[in-house]
C-alpha positions in Angstrom: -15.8 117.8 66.8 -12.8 115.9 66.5 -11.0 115.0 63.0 -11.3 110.9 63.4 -9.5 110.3 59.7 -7.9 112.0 57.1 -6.1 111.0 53.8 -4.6 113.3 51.7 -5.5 113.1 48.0 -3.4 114.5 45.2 -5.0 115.0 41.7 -2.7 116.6 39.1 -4.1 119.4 37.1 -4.4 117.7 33.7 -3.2 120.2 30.8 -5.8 122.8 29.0 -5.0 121.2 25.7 -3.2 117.4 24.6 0.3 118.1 23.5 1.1 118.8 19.6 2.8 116.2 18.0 6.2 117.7 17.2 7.7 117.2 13.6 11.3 117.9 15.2 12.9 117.0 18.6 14.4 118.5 21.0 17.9 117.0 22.4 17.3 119.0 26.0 17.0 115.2 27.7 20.3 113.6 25.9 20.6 110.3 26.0 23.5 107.9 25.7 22.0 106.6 22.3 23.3 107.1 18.7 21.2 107.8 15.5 21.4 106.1 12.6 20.3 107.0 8.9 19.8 103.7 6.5 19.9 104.5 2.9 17.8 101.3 1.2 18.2 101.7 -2.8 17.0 99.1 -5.1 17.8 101.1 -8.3 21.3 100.6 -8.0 21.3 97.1 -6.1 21.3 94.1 -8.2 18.5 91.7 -7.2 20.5 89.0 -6.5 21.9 91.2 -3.9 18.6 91.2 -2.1 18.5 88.9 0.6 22.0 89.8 1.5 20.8 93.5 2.0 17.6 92.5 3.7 19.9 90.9 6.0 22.5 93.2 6.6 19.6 95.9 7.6 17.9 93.3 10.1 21.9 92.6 11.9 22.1 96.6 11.9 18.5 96.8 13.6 19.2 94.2 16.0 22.3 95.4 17.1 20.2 98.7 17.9 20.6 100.0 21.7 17.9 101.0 23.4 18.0 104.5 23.2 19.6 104.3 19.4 17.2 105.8 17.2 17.0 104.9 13.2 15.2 106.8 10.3 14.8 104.5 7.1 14.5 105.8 3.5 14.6 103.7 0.3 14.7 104.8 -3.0 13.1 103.3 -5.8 12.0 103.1 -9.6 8.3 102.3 -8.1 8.1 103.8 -5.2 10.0 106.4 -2.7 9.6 106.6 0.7 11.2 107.6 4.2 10.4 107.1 7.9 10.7 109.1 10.9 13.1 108.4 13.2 12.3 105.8 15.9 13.8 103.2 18.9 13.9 99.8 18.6 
């Protein structure tokens, strides 16, 4: 008997068990990006200094590269809170 077709079919061998999601990262695959830490703190900013502040934040976010990464935190007499780092 003859072989009249034959396709070769490669299935990759999925992993025994889903990655863990890592609290830290590892800089093995450096990038040409920067990282960025924004302080926000609305215990020592006047309110009238709001919007100015909410926009200086949005220029600094939109100036972001794409592999620039950014963690947030904010301090506050309500509330506290912080971010992870992320990309645009």
């Amino acid at each position: 008997m003859d072989v009249v077709s034959f396709t070769l079919v490669n299935l990759p061998v999925p992993a025994p068990h889903p990655p863990a999601i890592r609290d830290v990262a590892s800089n093995d695959t450096a990038r040409d990006g920067r990282a960025y830490f924004l302080l926000l703190d609305d215990i020592h900013t006047l309110r009238s200094s709001t919007d100015q502040v909410r926009a200086t934040a949005r220029r600094l976010v939109e100036r972001l590269g794409p592999h620039d990464q950014i963690a947030v935190q904010w301090l506050s007499l309500g509330k506290a809170g912080a971010r992870e780092f992320t990309t645009k």
